[in-house]
N, C-alpha and C positions, 0 to 999 in steps of 0.2 A: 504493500500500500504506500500510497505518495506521502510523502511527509505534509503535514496536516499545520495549516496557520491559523491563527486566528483575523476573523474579519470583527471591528465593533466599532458601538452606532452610542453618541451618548445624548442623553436627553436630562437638561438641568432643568431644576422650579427652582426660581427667584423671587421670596416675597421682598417688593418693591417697598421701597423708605416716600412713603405719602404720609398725609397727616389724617386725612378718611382713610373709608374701605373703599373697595370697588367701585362699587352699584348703592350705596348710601352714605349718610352722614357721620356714621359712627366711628369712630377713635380707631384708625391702625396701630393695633397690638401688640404688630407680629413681634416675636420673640420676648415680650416682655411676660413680665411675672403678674399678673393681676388675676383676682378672681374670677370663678369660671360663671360665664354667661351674663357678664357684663357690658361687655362690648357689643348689644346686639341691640334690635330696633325690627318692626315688622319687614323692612326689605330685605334684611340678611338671616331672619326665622322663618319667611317666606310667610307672611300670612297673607290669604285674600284678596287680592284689590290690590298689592303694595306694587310699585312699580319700580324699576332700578333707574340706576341716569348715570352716566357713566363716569368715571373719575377722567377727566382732562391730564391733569399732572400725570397719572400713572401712563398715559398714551406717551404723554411727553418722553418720560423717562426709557419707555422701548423705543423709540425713534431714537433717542441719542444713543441706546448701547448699537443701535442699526447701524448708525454711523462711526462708529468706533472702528466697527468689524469690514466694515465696506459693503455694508448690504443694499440692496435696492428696496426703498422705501416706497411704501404702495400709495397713488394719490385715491384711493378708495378702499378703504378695510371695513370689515365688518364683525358682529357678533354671532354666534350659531349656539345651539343649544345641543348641548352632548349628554345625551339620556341613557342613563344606567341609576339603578335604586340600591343606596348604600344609604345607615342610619347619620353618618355626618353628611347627608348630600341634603336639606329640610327640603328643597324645591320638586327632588327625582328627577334634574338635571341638574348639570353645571354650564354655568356661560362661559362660552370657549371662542377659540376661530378656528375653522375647517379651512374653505377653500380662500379667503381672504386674507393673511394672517399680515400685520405690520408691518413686516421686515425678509425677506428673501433671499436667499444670496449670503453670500459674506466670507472671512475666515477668520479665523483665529489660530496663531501659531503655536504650540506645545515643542520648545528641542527643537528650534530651527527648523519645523516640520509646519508648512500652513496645512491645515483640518478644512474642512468645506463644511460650511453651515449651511442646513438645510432653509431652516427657516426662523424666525423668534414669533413669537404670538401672544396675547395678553390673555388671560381668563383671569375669573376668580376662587381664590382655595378653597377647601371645605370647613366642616367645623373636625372636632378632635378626637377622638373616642377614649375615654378615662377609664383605666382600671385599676381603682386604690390597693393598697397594698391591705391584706389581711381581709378585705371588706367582701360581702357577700353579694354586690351589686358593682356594674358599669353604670358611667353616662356618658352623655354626646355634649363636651364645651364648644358654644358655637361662637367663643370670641374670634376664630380664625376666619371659620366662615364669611368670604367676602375678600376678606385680604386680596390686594392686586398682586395677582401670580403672573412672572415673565415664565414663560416655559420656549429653553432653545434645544433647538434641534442638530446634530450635526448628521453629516454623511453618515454612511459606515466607511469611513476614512483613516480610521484609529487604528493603530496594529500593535499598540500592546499593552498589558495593563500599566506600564510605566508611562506611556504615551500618555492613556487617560488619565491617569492621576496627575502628571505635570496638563494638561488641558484645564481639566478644574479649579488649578491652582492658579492657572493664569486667568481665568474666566473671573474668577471671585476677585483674583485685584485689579481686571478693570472694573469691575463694578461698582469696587470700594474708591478708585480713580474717578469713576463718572459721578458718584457719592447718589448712585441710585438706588444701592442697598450696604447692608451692612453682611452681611451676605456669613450671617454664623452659621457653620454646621452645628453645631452643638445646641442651638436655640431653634433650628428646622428654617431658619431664613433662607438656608441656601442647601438644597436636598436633588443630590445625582442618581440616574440611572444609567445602569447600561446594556444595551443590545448584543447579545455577543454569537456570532456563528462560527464554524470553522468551514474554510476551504481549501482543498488539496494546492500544493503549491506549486504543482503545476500547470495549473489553469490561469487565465489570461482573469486579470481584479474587473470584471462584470460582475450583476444584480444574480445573472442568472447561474454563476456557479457558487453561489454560496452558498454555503448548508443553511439548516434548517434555524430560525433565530429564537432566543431566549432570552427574557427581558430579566434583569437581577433588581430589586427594589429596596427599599430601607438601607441605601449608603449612605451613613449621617457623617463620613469623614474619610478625607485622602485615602487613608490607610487601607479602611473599608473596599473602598472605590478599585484597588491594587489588590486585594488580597481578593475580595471575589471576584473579579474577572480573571484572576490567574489560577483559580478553586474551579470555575467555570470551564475554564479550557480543557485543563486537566479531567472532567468530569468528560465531558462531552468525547475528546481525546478517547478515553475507556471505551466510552460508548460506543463508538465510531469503529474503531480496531478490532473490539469484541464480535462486532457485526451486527450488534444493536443500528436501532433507531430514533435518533433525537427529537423528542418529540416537543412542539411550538407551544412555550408554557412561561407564565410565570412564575420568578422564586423568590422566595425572599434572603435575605441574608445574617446567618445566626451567628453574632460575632464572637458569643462565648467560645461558639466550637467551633467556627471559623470554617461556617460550608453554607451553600447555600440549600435550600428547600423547597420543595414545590408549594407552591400557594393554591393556583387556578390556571385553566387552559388559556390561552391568549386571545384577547379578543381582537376582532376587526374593526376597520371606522363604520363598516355596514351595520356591527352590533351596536352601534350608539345611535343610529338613528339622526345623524344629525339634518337640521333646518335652521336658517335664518330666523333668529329673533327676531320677534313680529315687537317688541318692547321696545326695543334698541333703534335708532336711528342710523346709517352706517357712516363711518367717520371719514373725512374730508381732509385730505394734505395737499399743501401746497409749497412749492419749491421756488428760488429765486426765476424771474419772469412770466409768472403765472398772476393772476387775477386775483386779491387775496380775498377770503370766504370768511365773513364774520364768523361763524363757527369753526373754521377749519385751524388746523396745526402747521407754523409756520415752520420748516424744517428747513429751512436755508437759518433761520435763524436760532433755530437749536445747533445748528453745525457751526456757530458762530462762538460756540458757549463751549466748547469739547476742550480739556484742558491738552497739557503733553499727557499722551499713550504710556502706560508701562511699557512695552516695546522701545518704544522709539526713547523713553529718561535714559531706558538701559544702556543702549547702545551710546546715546550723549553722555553719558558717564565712562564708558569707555572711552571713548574717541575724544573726550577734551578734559577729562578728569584723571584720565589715565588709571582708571580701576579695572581689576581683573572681572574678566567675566562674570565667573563665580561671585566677587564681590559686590559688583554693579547689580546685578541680580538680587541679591541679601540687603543691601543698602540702597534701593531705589523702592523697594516694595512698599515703603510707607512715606506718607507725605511729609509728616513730621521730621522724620530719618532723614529723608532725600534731602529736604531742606537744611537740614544740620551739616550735614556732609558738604552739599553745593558753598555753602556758606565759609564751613573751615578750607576748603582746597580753594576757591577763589579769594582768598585771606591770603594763602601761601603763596598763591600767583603774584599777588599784587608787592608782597614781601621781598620776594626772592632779587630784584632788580638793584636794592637799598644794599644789598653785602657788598662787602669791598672784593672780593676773590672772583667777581662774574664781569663778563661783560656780552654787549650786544643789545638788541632791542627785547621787549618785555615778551616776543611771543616765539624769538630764536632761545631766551634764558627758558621761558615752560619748555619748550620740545626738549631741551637739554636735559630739564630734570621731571619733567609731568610723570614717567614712567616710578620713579624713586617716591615724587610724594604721592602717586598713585597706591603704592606697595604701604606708603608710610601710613597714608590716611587709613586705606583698609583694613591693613593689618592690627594697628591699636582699637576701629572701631569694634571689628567683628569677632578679634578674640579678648583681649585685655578690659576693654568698657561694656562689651556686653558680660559679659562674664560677673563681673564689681554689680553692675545692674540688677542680674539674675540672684546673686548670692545675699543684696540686700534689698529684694524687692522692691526695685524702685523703676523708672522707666526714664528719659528722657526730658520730661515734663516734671518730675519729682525730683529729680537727681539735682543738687546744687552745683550746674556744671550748666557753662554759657556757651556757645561757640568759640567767641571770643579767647575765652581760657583753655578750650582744646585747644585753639591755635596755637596760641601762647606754647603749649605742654607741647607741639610737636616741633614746634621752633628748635626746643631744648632736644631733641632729639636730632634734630636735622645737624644742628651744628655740634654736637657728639658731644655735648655739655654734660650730659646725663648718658647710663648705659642702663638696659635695658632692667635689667633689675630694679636700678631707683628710680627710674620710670614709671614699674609698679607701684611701687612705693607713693612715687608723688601723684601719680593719677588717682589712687582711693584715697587719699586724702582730701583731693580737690572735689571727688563724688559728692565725700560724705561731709566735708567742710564747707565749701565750696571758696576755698582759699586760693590764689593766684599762684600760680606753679615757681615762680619767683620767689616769694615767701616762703614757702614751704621747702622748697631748695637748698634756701639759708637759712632757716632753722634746723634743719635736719642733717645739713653738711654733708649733703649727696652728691657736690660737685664729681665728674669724672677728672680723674686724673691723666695728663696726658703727655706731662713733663718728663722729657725720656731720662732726664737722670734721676729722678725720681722710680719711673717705670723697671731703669736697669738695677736699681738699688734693690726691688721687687726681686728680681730676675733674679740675681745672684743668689739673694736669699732663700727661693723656691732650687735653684741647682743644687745649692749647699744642705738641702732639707731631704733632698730627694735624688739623692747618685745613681740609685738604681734605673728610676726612669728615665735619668737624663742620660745616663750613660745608653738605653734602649733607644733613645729618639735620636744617639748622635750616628748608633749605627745601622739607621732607615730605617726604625719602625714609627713610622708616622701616627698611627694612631695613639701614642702616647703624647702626645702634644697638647691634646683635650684635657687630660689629666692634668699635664703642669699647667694651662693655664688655668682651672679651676682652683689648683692648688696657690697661685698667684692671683684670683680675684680673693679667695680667701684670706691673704695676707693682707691685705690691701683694704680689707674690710670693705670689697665690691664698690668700691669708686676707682680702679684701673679701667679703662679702656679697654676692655678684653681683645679686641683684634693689633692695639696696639702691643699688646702685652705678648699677643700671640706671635706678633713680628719680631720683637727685641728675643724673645729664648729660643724662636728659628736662628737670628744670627748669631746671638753667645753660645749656641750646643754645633750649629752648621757653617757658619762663617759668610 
């Protein structure tokens, strides 16, 4: 049998950061902690006679993630009614879009990889179903019910569950970019599925050679999202080989025991029945050159309002920040962050020009060294301040630590005033104090030493301490060189220069 790939389809709900629901007046909830069946009113319990009207802003906020991804925005959408009977559904449908949906088209990249978006479409969520702990009774909280639900579609374009899982990952920080949701897995704001078949791999990536599809449901986090789609493959894989038949169902996903399980057979768009809202009037877009419609949504001028892309900060942070991939990526992900960082590296740019040891114009001196404070920025951010951050619970926002004074603290670094050790030192200090790197320099007398007759007075001391190793390192074994010079930052009580240190007992042991 042909070796067996996986083909997958991911489909996210995004409840939307509006200040209504949907289809009425009452308070958007989503994710928060309130008591249950609060947030409700005759439109979203469905009683008699109540009519919905649709939320404007939420329409808004899918048009801009449309535009994010490069989608073709519909100048005509509309609402449908998607009919199936569940005890959180109060109506015995849900408002949805079939053949109209907002947004069309588009990609989004996962690993340098663009994904093909199918479609994005608006409907509204359901209520909740509560099962207390110990209690002898469920109920249905219909605070959610209503909620503006984004639901995106991609291709079956994915090929693997690391794929999908960096997908999701970049999906939720545009969204937290576009500030259209807050998009927590952990609160249900932002809740993945995935589609997943297998196709022999040597068949040509058509519709029509891929096996049979299974949808996995309840992925409330990355992890989830990775570990059942690669629980899935495997499953199906057996299947397939054994000479079984995969059959077209949904599962849900049991993270205790980290498998998934069958739920119900899969339904079609034919079991829903859908029809155009006869309630709903259909929404109206208009683009720059067009006629504009009291009613309608200006979408030339939501594309006016789109900030910098996570995509596109990353790579500006590479390309003029001189951060490594991996960093730019870690440090561009929050606006807060990005801003912190943009602000310390464009400090050192403007710095660098004022040393006496450089010359040239301000943008021949960055190319010369943008790579070094690139390493310098990221490196102190992503392990030594995050780190101090995590260990006292504090974040960015709480931490008594300015921009200003990270620069400051890397200054002392660039000009090798400090080594990395009291680096440490004076950086949790500055955290937890929020005392000027200056100050705390000279009270702590962490100057680095760099005075070579000072350094060789070290030196001799560390040879005369240690014969055995020096006499190893005089006759090529290199690896013993780490040793004397630890043994010489120890002397020194860690204000030597360690690389200087490491140069003077290369030429007192090698000449």
């Amino acid at each position: 049998m042909s070796k067996l790939i996986p083909v997958i389809g991911m489909e996210v709900h995004t409840e939307l950061k509006t200040a209504s629901k949907m289809f009425c007046r009452c308070p958007n909830g989503a994710g928060l902690d309130v008591p249950a069946n609060t947030n409700v009113c005759p439109v979203c319990l469905a009683h008699p006679g109540a009519l919905p009207v649709a939320n404007r802003e939420a329409i808004k906020l899918v048009v801009k993630v449309g535009l994010a991804i490069s989608g073709k925005i519909a100048s005509v959408s509309k609402f449908d009614r998607k009919n199936y009977f569940y005890p959180d559904l109060p109506k015995g449908y849900q408002i949805s879009q079939y053949d109209q949906p907002l947004v069309a088209g588009g990609t989004l990249s996962a690993n340098d990889r663009d994904i093909a978006i199918t479609r994005i479409h608006l409907e509204e969520d359901t209520g909740k179903l509560q099962h207390p702990t110990g209690a002898n009774y469920s109920y249905v909280d219909f605070n959610r019910a209503s909620v503006p639900l984004m639901e995106l579609v991609t291709e079956p374009a994915v090929r693997s569950s690391t794929e999908a899982k960096r997908f999701c990952q970049e999906l939720q920080l545009l969204l937290r970019t576009l500030d259209v949701s807050d998009a927590d897995m952990e609160k249900g704001q932002m809740r993945c599925e995935a589609n997943i078949s297998l196709m022999a791999e040597t068949k040509e990536w058509k519709p029509e050679n891929f096996g049979t599809k299974v949808e996995v449901k309840n992925l409330n986090s990355f992890r989830a999202v990775e570990r059942a789609i690669e629980f899935e493959i495997k499953r199906q894989t057996e299947v397939l080989n054994s000479g079984g038949t995969v059959l077209q169902e949904t599962r849900g996903w049991d993270d205790a025991g980290q498998k998934t399980y069958s739920q119900r057979t899969k339904e079609s768009a034919h079991d829903y029945r859908y029809f155009p809202d006869p309630d709903l009037t259909p929404i109206t877009l208009f683009d720059e050159g067009e006629i504009a419609i009291a009613d309608g949504i200006d979408v030339a001028a939501l594309r006016r309002t789109l900030p910098e892309l996570p995509q596109a900060k990353r790579h500006r942070f590479m390309a003029d920040l001189g951060l490594s991939a991996e960093d730019a990526l870690l440090l561009s992900s929050d606006a807060e962050l990005a801003l912190f960082v943009e602000t310390v590296a464009v400090s050192i740019r403007s710095w660098l020009p004022t040393l006496d040891d450089v010359s040239g114009t301000e943008e021949e001196i960055w190319a010369g060294a943008k790579a070094k404070v690139g390493k310098l920025v990221g490196g102190w951010m992503t392990s030594e301040l995050f780190k101090l951050l995590r260990e006292h619970n504090l974040t960015l926002k709480t931490a008594k630590l300015t921009p200003g004074q990270f620069t400051d603290f890397l200054k002392l670094i660039y000009l090798r005033r400090v080594n990395s050790s009291a680096g440490q030192v004076i950086l949790s200090e500055m955290v937890l104090t929020g005392s000027d790197p200056e100050t705390i320099l000279a009270e702590k007398d962490l100057s680095q030493t760099n005075d070579t007759a000072s350094l060789d007075q070290t030196v001799q001391s560390v040879i005369n301490a240690n014969e055995g190793p020096a006499n190893e390192y005089k006759n090529g074994k290199d690896n013993v060189l780490q040793f004397l010079v630890g043994q010489g930052m120890k002397a020194s009580k860690g204000k030597a220069n360690p690389e200087a240190l490491a140069e003077r007992i290369q030429k007192a042991l090698r000449g």
